[in-house]
PDBQT receptor file of N, H, CA, C and O in Angstrom, charges set to zero:
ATOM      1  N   UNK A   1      83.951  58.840 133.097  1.00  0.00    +0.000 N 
ATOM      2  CA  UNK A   1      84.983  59.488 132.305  1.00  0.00    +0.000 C 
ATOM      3  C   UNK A   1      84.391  59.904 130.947  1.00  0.00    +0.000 C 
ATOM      4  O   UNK A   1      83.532  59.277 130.326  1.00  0.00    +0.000 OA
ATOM      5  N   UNK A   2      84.880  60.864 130.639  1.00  0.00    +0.000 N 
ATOM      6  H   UNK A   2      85.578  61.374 131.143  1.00  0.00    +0.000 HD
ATOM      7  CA  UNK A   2      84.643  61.562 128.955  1.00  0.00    +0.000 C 
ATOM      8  C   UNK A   2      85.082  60.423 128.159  1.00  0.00    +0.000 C 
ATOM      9  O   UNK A   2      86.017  59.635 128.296  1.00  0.00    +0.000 OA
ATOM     10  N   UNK A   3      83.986  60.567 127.128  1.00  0.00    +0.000 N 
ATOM     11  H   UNK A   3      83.226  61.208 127.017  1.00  0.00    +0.000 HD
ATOM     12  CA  UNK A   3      84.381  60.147 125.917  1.00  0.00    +0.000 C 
ATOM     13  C   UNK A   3      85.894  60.680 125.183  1.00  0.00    +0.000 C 
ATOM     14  O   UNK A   3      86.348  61.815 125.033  1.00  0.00    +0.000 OA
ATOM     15  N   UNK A   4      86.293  59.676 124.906  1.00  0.00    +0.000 N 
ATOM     16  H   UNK A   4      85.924  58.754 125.028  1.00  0.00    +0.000 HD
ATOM     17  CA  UNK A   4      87.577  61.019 123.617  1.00  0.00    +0.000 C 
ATOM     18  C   UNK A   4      86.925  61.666 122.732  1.00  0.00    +0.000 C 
ATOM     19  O   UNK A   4      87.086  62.887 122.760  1.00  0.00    +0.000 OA
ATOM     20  N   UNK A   5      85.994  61.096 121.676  1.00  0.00    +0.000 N 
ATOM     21  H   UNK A   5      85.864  60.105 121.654  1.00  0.00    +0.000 HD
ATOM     22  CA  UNK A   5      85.471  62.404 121.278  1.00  0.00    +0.000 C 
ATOM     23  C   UNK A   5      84.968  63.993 121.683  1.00  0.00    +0.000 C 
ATOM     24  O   UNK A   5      85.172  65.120 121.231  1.00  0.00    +0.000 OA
ATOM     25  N   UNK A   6      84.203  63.407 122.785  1.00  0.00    +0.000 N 
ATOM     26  H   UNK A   6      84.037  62.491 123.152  1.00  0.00    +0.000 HD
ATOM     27  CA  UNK A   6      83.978  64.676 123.724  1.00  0.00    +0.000 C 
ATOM     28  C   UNK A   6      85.334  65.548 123.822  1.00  0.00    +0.000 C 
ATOM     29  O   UNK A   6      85.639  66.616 123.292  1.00  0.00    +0.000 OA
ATOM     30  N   UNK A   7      85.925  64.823 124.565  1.00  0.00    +0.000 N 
ATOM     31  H   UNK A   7      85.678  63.955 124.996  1.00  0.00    +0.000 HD
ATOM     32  CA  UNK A   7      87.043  65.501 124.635  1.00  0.00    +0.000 C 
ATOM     33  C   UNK A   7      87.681  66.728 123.753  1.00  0.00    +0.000 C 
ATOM     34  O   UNK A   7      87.812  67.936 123.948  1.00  0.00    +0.000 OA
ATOM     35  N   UNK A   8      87.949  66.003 122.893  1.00  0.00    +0.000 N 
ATOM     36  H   UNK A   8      87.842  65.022 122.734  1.00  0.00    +0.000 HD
ATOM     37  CA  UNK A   8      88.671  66.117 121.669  1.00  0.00    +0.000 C 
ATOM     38  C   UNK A   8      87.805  67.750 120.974  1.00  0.00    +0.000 C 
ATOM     39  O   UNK A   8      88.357  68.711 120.439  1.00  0.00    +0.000 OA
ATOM     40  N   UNK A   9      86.331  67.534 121.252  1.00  0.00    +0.000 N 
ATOM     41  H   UNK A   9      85.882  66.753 121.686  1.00  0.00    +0.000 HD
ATOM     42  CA  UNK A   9      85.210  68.433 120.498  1.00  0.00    +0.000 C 
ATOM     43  C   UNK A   9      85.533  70.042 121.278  1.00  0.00    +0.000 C 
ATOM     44  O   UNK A   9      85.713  71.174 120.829  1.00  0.00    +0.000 OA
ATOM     45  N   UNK A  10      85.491  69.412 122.737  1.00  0.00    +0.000 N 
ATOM     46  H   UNK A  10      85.345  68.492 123.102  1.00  0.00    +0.000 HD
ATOM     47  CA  UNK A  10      85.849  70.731 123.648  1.00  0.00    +0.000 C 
ATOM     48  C   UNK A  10      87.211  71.113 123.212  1.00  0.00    +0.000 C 
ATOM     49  O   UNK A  10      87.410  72.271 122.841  1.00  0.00    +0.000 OA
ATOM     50  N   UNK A  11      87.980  70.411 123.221  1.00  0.00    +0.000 N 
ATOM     51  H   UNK A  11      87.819  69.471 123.522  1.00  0.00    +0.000 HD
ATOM     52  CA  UNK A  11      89.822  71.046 123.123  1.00  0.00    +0.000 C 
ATOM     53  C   UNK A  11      89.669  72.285 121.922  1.00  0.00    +0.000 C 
ATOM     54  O   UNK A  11      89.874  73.498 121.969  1.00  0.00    +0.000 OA
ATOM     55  N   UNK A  12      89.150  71.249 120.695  1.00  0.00    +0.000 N 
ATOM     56  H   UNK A  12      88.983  70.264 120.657  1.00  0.00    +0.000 HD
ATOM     57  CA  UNK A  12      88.592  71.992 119.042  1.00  0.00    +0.000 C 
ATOM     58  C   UNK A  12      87.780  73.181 119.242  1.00  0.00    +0.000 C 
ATOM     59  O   UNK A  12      87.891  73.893 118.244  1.00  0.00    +0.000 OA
ATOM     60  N   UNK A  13      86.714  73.892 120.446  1.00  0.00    +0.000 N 
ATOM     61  H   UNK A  13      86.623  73.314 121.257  1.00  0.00    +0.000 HD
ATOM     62  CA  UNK A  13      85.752  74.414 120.916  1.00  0.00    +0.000 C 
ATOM     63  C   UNK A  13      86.814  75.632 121.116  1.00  0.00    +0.000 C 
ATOM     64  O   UNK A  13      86.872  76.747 120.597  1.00  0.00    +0.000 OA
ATOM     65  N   UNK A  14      87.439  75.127 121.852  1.00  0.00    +0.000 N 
ATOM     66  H   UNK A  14      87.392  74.222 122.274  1.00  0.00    +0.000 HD
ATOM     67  CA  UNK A  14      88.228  76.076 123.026  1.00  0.00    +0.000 C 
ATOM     68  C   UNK A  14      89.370  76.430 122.094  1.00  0.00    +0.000 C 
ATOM     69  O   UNK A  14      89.577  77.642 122.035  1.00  0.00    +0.000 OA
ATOM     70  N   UNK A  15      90.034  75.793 121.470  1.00  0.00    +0.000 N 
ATOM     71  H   UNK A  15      89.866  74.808 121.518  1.00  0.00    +0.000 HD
ATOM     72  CA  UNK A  15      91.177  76.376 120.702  1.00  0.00    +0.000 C 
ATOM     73  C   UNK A  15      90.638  77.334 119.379  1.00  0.00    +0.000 C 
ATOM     74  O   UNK A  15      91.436  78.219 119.071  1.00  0.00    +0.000 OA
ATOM     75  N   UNK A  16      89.383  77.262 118.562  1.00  0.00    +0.000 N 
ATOM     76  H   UNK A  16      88.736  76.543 118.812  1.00  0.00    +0.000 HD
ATOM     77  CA  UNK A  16      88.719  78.079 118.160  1.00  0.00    +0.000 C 
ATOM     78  C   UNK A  16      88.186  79.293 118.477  1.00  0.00    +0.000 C 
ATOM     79  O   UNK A  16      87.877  80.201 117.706  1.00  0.00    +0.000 OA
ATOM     80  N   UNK A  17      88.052  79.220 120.320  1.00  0.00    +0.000 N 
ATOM     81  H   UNK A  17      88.304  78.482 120.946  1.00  0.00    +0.000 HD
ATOM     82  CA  UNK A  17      87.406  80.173 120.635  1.00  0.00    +0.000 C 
ATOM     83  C   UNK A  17      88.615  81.371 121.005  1.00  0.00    +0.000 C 
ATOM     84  O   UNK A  17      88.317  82.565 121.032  1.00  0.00    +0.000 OA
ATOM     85  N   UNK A  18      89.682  80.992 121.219  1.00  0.00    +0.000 N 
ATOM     86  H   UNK A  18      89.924  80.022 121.197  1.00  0.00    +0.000 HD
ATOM     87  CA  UNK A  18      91.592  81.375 121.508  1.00  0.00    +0.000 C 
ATOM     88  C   UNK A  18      91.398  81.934 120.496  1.00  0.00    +0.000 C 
ATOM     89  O   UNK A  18      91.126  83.134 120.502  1.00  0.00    +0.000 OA
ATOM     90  N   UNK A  19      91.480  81.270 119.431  1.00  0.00    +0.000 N 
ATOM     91  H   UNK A  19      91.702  80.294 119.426  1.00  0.00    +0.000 HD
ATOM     92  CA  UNK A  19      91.977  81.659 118.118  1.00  0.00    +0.000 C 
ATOM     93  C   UNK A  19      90.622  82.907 117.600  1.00  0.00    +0.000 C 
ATOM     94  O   UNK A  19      91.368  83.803 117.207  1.00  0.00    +0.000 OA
ATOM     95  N   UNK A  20      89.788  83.227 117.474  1.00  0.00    +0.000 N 
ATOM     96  H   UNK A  20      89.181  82.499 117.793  1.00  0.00    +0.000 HD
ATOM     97  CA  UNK A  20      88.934  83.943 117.417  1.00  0.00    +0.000 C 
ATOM     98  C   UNK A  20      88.926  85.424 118.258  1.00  0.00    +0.000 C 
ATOM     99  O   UNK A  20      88.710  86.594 117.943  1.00  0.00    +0.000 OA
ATOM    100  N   UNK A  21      89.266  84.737 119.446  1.00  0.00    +0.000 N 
ATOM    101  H   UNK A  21      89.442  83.786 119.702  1.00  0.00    +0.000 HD
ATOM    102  CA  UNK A  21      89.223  86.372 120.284  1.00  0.00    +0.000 C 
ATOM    103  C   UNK A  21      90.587  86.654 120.261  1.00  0.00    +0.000 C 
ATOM    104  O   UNK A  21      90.777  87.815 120.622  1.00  0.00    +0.000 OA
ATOM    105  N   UNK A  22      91.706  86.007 119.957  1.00  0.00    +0.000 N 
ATOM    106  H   UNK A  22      91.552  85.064 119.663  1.00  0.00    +0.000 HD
ATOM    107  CA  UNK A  22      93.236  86.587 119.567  1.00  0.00    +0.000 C 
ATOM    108  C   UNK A  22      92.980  87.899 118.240  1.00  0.00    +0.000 C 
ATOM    109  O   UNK A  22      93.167  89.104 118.074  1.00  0.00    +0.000 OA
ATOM    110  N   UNK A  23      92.524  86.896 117.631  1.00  0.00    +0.000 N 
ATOM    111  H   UNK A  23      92.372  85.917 117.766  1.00  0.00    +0.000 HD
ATOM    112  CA  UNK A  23      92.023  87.599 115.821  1.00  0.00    +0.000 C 
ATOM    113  C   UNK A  23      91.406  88.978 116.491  1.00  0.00    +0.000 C 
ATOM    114  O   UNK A  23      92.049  89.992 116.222  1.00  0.00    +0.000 OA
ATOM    115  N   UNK A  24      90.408  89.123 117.210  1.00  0.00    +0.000 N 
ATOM    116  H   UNK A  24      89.886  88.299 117.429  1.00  0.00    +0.000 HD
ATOM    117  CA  UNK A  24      89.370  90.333 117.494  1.00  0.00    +0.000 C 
ATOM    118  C   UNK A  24      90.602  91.501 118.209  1.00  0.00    +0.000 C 
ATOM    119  O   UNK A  24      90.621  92.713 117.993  1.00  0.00    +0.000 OA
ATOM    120  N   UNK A  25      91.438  90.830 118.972  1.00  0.00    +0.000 N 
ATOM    121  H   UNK A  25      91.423  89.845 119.147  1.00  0.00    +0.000 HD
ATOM    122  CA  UNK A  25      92.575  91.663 119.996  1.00  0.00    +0.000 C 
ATOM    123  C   UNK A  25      93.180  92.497 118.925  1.00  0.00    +0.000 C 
ATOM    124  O   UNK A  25      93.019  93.673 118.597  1.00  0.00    +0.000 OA
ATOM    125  N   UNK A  26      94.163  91.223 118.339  1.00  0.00    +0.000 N 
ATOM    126  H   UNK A  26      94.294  90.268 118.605  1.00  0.00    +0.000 HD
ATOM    127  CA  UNK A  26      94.647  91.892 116.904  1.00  0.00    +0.000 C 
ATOM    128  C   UNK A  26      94.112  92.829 116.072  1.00  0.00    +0.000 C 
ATOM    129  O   UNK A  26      94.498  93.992 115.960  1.00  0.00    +0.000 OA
ATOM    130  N   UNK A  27      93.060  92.207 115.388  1.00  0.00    +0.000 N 
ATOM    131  H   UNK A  27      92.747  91.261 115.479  1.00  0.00    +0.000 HD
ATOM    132  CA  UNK A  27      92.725  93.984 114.575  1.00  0.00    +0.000 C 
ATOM    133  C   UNK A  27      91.856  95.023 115.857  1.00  0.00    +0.000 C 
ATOM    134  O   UNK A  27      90.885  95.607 115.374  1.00  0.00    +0.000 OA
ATOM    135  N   UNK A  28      91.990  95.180 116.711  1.00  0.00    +0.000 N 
ATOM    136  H   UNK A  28      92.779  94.707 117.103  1.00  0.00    +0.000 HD
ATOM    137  CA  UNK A  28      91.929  96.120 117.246  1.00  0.00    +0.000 C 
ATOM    138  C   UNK A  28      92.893  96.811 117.375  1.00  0.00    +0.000 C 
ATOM    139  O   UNK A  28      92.765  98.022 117.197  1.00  0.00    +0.000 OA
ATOM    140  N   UNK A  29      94.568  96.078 117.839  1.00  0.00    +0.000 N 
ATOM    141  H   UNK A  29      94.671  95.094 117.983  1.00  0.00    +0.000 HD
ATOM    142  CA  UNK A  29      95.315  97.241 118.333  1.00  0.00    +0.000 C 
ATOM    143  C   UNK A  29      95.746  97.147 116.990  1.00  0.00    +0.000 C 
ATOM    144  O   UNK A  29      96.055  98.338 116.971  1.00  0.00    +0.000 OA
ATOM    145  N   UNK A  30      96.137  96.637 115.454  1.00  0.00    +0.000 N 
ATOM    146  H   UNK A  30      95.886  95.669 115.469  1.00  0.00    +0.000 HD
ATOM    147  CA  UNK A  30      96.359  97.350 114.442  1.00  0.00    +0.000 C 
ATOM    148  C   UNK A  30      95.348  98.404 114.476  1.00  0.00    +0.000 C 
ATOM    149  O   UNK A  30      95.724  99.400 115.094  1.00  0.00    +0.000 OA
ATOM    150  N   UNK A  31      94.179  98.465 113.988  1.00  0.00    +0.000 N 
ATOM    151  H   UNK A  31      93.874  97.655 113.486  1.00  0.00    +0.000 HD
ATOM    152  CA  UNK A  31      93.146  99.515 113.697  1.00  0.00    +0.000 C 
ATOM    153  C   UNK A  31      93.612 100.850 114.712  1.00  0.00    +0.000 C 
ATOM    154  O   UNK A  31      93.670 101.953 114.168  1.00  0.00    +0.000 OA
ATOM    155  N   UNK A  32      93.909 100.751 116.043  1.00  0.00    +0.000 N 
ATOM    156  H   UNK A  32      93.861  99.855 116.485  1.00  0.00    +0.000 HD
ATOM    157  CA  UNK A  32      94.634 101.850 116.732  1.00  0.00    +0.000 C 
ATOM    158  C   UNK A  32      95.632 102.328 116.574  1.00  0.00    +0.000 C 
ATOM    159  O   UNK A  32      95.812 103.531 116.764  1.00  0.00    +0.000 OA
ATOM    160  N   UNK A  33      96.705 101.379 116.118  1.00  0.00    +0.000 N 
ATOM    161  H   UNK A  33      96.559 100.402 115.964  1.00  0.00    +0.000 HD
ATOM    162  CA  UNK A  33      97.993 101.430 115.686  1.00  0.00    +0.000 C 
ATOM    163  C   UNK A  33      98.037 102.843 114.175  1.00  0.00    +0.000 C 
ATOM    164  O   UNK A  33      98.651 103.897 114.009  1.00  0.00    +0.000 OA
ATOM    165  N   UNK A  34      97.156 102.157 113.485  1.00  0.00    +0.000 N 
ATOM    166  H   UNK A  34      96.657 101.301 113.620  1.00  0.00    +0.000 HD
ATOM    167  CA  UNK A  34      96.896 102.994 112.032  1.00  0.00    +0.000 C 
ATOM    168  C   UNK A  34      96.442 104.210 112.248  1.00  0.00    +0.000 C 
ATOM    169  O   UNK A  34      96.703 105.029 111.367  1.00  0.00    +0.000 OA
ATOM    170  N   UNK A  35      95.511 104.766 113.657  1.00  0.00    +0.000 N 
ATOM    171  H   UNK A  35      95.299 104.101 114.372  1.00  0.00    +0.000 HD
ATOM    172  CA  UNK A  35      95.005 105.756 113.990  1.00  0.00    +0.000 C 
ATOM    173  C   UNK A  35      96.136 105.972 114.572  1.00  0.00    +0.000 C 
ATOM    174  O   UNK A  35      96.289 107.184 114.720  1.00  0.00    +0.000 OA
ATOM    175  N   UNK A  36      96.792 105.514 114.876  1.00  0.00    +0.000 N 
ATOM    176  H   UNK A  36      96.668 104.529 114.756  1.00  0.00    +0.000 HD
ATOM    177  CA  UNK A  36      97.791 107.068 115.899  1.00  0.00    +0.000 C 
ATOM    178  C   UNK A  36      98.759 107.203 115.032  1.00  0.00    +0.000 C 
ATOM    179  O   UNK A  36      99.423 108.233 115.152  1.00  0.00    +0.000 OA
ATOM    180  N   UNK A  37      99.134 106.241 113.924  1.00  0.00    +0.000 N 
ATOM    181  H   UNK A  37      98.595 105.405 113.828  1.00  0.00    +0.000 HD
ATOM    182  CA  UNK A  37     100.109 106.968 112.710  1.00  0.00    +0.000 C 
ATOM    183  C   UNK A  37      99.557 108.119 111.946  1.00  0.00    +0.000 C 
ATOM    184  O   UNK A  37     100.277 108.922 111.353  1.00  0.00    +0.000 OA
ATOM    185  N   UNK A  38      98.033 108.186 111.983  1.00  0.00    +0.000 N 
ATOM    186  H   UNK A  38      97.448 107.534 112.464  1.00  0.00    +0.000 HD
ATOM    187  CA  UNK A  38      97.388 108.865 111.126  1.00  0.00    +0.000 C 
ATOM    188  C   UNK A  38      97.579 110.309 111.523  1.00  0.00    +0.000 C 
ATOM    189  O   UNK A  38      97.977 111.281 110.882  1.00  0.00    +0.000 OA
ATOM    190  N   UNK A  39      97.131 110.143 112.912  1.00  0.00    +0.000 N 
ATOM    191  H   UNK A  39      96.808 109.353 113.432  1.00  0.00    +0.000 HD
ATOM    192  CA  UNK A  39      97.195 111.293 113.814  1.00  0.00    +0.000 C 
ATOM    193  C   UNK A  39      98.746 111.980 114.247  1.00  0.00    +0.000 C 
ATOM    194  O   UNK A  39      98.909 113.030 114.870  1.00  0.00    +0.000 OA
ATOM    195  N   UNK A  40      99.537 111.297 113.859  1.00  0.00    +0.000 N 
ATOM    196  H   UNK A  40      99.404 110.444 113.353  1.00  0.00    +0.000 HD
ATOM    197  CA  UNK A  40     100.745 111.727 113.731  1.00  0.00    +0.000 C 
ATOM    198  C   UNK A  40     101.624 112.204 112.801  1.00  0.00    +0.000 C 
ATOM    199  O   UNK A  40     102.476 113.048 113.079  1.00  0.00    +0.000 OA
ATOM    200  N   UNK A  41     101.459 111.651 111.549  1.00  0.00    +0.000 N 
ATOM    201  H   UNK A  41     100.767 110.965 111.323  1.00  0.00    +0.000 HD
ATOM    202  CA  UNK A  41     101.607 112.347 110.172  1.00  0.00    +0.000 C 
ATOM    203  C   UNK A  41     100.621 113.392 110.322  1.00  0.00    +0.000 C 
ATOM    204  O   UNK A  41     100.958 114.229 109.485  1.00  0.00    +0.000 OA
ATOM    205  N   UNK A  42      99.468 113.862 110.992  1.00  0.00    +0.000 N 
ATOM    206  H   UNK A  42      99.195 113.182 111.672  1.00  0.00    +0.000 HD
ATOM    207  CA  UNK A  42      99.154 115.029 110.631  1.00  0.00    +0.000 C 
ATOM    208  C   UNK A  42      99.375 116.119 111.267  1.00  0.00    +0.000 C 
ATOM    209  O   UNK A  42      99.250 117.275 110.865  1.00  0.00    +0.000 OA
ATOM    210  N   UNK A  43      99.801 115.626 112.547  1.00  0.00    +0.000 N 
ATOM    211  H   UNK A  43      99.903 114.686 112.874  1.00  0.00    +0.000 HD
ATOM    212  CA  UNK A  43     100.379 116.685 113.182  1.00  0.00    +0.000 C 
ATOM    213  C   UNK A  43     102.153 117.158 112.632  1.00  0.00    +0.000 C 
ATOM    214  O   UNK A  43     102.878 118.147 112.742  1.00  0.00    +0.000 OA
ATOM    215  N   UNK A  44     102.244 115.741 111.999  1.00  0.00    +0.000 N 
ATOM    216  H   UNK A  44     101.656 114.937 111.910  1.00  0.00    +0.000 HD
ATOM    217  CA  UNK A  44     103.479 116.477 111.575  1.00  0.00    +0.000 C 
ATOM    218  C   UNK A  44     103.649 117.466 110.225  1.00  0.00    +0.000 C 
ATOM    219  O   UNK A  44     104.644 118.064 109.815  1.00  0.00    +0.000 OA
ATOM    220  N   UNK A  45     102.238 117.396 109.686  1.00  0.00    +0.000 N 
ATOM    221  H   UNK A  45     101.430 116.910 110.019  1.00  0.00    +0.000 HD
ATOM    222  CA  UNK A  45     102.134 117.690 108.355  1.00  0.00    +0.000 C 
ATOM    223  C   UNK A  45     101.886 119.165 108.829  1.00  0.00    +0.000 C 
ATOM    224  O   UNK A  45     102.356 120.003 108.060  1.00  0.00    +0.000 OA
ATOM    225  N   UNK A  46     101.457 119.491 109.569  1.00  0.00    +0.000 N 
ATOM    226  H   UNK A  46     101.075 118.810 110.194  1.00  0.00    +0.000 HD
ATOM    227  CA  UNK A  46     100.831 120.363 110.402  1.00  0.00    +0.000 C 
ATOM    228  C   UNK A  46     102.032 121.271 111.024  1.00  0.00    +0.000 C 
ATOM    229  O   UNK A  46     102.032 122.476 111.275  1.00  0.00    +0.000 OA
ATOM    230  N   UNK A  47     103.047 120.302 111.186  1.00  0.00    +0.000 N 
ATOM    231  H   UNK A  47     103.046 119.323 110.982  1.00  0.00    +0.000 HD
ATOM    232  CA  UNK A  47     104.134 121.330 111.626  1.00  0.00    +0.000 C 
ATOM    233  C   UNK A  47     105.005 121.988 110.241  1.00  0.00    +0.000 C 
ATOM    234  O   UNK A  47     105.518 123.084 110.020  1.00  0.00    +0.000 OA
ATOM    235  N   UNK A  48     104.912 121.078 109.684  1.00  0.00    +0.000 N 
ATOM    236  H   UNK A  48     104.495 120.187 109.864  1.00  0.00    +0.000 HD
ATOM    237  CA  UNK A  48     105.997 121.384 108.472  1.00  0.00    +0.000 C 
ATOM    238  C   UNK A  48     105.013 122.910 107.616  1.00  0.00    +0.000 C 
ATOM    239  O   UNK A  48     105.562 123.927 107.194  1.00  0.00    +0.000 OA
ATOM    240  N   UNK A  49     103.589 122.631 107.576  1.00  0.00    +0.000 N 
ATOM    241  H   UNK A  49     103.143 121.805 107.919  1.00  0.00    +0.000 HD
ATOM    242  CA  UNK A  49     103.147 123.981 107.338  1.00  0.00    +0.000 C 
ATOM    243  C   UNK A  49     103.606 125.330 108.035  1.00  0.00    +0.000 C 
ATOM    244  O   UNK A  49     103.970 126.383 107.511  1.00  0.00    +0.000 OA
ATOM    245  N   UNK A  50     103.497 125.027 109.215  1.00  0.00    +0.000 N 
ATOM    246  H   UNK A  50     103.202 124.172 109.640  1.00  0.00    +0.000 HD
ATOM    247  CA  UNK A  50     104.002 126.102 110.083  1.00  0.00    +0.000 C 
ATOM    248  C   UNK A  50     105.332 126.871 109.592  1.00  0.00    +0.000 C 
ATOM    249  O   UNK A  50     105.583 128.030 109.263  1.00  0.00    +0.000 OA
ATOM    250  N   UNK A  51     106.106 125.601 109.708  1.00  0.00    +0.000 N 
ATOM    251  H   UNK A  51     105.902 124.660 109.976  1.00  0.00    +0.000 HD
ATOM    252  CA  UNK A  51     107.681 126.174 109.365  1.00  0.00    +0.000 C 
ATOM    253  C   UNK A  51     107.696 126.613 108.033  1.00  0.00    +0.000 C 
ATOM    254  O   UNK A  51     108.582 127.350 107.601  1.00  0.00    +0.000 OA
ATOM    255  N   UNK A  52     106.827 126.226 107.409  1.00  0.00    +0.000 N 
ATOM    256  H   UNK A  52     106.107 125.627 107.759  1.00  0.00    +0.000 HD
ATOM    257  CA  UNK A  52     107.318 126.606 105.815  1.00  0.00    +0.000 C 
ATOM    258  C   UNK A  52     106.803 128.405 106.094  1.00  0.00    +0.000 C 
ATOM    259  O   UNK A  52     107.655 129.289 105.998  1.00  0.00    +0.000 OA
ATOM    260  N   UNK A  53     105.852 128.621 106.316  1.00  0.00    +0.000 N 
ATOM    261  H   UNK A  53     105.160 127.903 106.394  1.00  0.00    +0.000 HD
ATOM    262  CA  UNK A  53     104.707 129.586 106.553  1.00  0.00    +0.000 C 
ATOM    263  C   UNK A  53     105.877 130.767 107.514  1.00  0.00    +0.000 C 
ATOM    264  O   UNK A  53     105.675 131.975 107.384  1.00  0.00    +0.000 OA
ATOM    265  N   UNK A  54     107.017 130.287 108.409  1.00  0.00    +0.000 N 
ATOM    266  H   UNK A  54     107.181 129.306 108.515  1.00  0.00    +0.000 HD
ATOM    267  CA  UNK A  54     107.558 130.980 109.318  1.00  0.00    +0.000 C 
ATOM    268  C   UNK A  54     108.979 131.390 108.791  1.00  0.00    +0.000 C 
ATOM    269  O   UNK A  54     109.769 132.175 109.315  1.00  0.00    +0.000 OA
ATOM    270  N   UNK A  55     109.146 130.517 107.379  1.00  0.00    +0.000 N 
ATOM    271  H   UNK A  55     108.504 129.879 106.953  1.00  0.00    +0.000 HD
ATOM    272  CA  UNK A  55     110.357 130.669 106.671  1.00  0.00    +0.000 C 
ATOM    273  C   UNK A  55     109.773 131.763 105.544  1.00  0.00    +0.000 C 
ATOM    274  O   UNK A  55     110.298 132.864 105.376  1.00  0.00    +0.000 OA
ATOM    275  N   UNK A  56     108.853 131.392 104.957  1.00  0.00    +0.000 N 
ATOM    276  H   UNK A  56     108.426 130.498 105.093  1.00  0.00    +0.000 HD
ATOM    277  CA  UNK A  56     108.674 132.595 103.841  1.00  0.00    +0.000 C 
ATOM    278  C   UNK A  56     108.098 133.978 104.566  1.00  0.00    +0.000 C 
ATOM    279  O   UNK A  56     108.206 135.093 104.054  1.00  0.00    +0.000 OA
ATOM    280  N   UNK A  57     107.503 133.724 105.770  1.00  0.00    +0.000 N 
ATOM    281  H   UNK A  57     107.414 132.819 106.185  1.00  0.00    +0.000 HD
ATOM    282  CA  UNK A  57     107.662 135.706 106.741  1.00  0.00    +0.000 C 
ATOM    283  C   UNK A  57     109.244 135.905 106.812  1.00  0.00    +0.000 C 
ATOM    284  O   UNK A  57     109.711 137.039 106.709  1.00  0.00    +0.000 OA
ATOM    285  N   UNK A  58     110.039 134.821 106.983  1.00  0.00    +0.000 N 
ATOM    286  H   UNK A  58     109.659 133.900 107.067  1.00  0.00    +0.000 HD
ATOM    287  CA  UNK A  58     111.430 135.639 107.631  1.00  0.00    +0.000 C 
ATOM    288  C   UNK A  58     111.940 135.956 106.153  1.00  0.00    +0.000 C 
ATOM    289  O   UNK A  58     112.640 136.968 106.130  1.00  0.00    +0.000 OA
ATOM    290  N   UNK A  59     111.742 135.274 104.774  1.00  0.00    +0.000 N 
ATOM    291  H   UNK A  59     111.173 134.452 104.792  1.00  0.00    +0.000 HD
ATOM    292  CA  UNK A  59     112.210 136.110 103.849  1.00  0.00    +0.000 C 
ATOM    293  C   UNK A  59     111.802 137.069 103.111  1.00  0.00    +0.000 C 
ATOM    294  O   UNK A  59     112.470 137.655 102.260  1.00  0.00    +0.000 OA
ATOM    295  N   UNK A  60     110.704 137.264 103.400  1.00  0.00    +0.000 N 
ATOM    296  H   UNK A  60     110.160 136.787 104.091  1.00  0.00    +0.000 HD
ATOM    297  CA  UNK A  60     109.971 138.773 103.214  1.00  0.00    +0.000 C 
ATOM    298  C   UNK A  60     110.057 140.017 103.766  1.00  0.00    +0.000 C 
ATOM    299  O   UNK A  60     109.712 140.097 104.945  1.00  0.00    +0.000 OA
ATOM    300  N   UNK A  61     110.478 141.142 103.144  1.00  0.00    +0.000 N 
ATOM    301  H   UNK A  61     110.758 141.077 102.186  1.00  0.00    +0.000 HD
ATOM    302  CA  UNK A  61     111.158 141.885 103.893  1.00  0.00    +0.000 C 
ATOM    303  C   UNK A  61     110.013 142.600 104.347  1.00  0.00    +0.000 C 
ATOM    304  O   UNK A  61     110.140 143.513 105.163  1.00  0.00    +0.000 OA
TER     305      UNK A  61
């Protein structure tokens, strides 16, 4: 049978190693998260040019 320390060293091993690749998951899908807001404010920025651009032709005579 294991020692309890042993034990105890692996549980500490393994719950570090959880906790570590959770952390790596996490800022990945933030870091994606921030890219597709990015990419979305610019397409929207992108539209609002348009319309502005399609409003001052229609008031130009």
């Amino acid at each position: 049978m294991l020692p309890l320390a042993l034990i105890t060293a692996l549980v500490l091993w393994g719950t570090a190693a959880a906790v570590q690749t959770w952390a790596q998951l996490r800022h990945q899908r933030v870091g994606r998260q921030e890219l597709a807001q990015q990419r979305a404010d610019a397409r929207h920025n992108e539209r609002m040019v348009q319309l502005q651009r399609q409003a001052r032709a229609q008031e130009s005579p």
